[in-house]
Legacy VTK file of the C-alpha trace (Angstrom):
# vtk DataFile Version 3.0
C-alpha trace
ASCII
DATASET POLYDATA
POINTS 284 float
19.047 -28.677 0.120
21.546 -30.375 2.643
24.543 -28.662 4.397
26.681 -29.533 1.600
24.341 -27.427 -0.824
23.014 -30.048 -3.021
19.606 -30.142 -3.656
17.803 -33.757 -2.100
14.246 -33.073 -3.391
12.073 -30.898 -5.101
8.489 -29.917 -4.208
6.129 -27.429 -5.815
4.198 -26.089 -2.327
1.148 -24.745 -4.811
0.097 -28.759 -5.663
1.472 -29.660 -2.221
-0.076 -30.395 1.145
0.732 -28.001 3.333
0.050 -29.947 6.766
1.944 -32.942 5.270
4.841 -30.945 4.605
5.271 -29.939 7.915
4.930 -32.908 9.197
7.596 -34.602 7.094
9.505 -31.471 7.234
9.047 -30.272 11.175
12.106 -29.001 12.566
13.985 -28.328 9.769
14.553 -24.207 8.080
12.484 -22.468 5.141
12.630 -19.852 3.609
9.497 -17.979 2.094
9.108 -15.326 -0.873
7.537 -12.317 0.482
5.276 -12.676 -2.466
1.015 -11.157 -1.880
-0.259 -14.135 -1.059
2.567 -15.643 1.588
0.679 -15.238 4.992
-1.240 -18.274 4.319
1.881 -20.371 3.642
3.941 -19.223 6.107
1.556 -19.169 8.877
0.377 -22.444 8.305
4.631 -23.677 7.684
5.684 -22.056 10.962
3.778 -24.080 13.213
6.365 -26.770 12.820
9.265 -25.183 10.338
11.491 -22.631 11.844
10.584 -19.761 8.908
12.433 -17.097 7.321
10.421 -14.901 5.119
12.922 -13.221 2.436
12.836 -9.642 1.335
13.237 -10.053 -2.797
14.337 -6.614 -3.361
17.290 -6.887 -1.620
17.853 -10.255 -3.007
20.385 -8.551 -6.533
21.052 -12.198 -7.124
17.386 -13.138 -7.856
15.887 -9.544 -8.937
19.061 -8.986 -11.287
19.520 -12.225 -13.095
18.610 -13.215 -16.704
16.806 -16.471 -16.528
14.184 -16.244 -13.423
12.526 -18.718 -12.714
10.707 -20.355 -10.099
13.229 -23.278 -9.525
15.812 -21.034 -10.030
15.036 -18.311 -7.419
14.023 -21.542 -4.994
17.908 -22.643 -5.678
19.074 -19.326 -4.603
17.055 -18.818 -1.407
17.890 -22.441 -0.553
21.653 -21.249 -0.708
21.731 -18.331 0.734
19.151 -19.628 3.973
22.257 -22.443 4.341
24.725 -19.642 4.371
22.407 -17.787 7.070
22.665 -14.774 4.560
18.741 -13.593 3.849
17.412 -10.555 3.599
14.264 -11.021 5.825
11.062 -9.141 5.528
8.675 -7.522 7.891
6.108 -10.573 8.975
2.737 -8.021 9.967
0.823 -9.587 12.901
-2.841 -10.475 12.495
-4.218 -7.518 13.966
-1.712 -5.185 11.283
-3.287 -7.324 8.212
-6.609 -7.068 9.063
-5.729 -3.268 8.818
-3.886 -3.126 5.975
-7.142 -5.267 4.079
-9.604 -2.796 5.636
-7.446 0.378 4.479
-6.698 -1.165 1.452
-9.959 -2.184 0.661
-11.417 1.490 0.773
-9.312 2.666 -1.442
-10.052 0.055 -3.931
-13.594 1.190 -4.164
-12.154 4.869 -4.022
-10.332 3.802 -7.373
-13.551 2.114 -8.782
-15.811 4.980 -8.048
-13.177 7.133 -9.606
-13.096 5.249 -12.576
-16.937 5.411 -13.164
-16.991 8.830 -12.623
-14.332 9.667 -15.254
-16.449 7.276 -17.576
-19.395 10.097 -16.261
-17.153 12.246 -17.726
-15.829 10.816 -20.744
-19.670 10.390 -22.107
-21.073 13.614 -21.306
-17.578 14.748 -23.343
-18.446 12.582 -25.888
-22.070 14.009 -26.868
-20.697 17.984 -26.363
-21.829 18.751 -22.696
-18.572 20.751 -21.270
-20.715 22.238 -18.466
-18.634 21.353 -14.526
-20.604 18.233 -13.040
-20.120 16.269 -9.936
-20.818 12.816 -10.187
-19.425 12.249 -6.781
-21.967 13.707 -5.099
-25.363 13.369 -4.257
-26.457 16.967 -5.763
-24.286 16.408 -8.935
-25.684 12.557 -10.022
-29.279 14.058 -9.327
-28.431 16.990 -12.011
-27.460 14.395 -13.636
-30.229 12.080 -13.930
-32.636 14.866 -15.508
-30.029 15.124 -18.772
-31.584 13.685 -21.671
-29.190 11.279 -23.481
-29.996 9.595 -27.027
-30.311 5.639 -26.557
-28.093 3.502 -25.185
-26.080 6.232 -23.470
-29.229 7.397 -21.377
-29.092 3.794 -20.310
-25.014 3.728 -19.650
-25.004 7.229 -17.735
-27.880 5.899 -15.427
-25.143 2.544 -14.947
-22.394 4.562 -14.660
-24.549 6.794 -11.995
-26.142 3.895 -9.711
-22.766 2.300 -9.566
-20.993 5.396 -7.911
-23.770 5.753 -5.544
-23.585 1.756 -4.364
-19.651 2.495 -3.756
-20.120 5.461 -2.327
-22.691 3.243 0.296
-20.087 0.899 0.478
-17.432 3.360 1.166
-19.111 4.861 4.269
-19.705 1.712 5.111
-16.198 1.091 5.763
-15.632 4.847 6.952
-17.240 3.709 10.132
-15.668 0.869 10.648
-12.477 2.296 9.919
-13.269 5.146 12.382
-14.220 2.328 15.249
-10.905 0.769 14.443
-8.618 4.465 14.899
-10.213 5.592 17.975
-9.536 1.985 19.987
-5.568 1.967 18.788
-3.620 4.121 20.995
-1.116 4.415 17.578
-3.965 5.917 15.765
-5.211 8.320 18.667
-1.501 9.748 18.583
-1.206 9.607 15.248
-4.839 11.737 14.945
-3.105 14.888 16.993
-1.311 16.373 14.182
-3.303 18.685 11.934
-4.536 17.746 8.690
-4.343 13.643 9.825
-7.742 12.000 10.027
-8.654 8.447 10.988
-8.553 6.566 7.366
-4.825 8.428 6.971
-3.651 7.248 10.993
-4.927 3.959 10.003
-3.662 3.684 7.081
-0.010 5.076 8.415
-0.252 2.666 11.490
-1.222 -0.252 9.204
1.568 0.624 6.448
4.204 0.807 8.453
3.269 -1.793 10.723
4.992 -2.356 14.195
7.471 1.103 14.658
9.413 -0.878 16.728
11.408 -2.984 13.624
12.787 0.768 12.763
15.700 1.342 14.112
14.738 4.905 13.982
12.896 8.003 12.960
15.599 8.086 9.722
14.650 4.390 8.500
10.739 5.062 9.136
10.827 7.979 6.886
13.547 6.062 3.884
10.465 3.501 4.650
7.913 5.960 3.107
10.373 7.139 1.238
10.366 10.831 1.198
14.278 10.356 2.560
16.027 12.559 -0.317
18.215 10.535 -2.518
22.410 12.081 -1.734
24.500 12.475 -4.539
28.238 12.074 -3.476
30.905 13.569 -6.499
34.406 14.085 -5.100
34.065 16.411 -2.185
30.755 17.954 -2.775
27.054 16.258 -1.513
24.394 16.643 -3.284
20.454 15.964 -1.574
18.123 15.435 -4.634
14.126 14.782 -4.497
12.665 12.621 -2.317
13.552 8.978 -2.934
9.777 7.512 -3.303
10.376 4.057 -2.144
8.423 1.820 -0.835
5.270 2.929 0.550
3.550 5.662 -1.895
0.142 5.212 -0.683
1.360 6.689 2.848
3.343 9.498 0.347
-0.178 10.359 -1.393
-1.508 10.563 2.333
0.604 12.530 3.979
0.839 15.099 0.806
-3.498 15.274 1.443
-3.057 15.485 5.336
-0.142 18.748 4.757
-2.652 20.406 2.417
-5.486 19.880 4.869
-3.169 21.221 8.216
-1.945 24.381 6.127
-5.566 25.367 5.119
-7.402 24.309 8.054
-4.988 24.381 11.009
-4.539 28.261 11.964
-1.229 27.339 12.454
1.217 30.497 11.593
4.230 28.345 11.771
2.972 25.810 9.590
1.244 28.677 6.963
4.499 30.779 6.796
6.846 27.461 6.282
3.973 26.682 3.289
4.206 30.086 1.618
8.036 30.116 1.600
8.125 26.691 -0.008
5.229 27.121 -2.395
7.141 30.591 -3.580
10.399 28.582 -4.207
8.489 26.201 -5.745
6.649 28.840 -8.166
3.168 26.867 -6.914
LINES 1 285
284 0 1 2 3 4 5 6 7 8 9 10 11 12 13 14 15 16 17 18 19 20 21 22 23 24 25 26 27 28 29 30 31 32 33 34 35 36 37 38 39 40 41 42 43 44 45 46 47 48 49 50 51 52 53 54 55 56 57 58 59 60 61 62 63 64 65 66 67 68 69 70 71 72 73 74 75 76 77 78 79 80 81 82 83 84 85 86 87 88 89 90 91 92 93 94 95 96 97 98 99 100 101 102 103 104 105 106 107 108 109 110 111 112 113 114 115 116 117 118 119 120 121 122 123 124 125 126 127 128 129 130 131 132 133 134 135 136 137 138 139 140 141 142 143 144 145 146 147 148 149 150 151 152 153 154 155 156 157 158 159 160 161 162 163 164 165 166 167 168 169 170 171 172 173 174 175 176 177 178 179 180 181 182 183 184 185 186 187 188 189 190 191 192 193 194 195 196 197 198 199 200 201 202 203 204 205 206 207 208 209 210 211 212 213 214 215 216 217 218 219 220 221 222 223 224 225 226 227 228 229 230 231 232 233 234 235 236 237 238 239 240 241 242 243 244 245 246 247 248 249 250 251 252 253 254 255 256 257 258 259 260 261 262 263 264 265 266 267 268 269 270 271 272 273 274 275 276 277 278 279 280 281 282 283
């Protein structure tokens, strides 16, 4: 698009080269989706493009409209890049991505190993056994393997059962790497001082949210995780409602672990007496 807003050519970067396009392009401002997939693209752009990666949900103009489409939303950044109006996103350095895959990664196979246990579950349901198993560990999957299952669910269960046990390898796997990574990071080492937070949840936190420093405070790091409660202004009166769960929920899901873990674990009379009087408001 040139400074008078009218679009001079069209290129679809998916069936382009990338290193030609810099080349033909070097110099000149982009602006980048902060789609899953961008780092490639923008890392490789940037050498010669000065890049702006947008933030789409604050984009109303592109997340509101009727007819979205590629070409479409590509107009609309173009536009509002020329009018130096973009909502930019949070670019994580290397070091933060390779975090965020490692953290993200384990619980992945977390969800997997889940799954195949509630499939553990599900069978043993299905053929009348209501006795408490544990697929998830090592004593439970042994009980396990002595049931005797008519064909082909004696086959599935012993499926379902080697599959938890290879994630479960695969999952300490990354446990110790994940612990190498917290105790070199001086982020994770103060992170790992408060009660109930081990290394996977300061990792995860540190990797999350990234460099602290693009907050402009403790306020916008928390509306980040999004347990910031939502106001509700009527007149004269305020009202604070729930927590506003944007953003970040697997930090949420964390945290809520970690607080559980300090309250039962800590010895911390503060902490237990601040628990009881919330849990008793809450009928818990």
């Amino acid at each position: 698009m040139d400074e008078a807003g009218e679009i001079v050519e069209e290129v679809r970067v998916e069936n382009a080269n990338l290193n030609d396009l810099t080349q033909r392009y070097a110099g000149v401002q982009a602006v980048l989706e902060a789609t899953s997939n961008y780092y490639h693209i923008h890392d490789t752009l940037s050498e010669h493009l000065d890049m702006t990666v947008a933030n789409l949900k604050k984009i109303n103009q592109i997340a509101d409209t009727d007819k979205k489409t590629d070409r479409v939303d590509a107009k609309e950044l173009a536009r509002m890049l020329r009018l130096n109006s973009v909502p930019e996103s949070y670019i994580p350095t290397e070091e933060v991505r390779e975090t965020r895959a490692l953290v993200r990664g384990r619980q992945t196979l977390v969800e997997n190993r889940t799954e195949y246990a509630n499939k553990v579950h599900a069978l043993l349901s299905d053929h009348g056994i209501t006795e408490d198993v544990k697929p998830l560990t090592e004593k439970g999957r042994e009980s396990l393997r002595e049931l005797s299952l008519p064909a082909p669910f004696d086959t599935l269960l012993e499926s379902y059962l080697d599959l938890i046990e290879s994630l479960t390898e695969e999952i300490q796997k990354l446990d110790e790497t994940i612990e190498e990574r917290a105790r070199s990071l001086k982020e994770t080492q103060l992170l790992m001082t408060i009660p109930g937070v081990s290394y996977y949840t300061a990792l995860t936190i540190y990797a999350e949210l990234g460099g602290i420093n693009r907050f402009d405070g403790d306020k916008e790091a928390v509306s980040y995780v999004g347990l910031n409660p939502e106001i509700r202004e009527s007149g004269d009166s305020q009202i604070e409602g729930s927590i506003s769960k944007r953003v970040s929920g697997r930090v949420r899901w964390l945290l809520v672990q970690a607080a559980n873990t300090a309250v039962h674990t800590s010895n911390d009379e503060y902490l237990s007496r601040f628990y009881d009087r919330l849990a008793s408001r809450k009928n818990l």
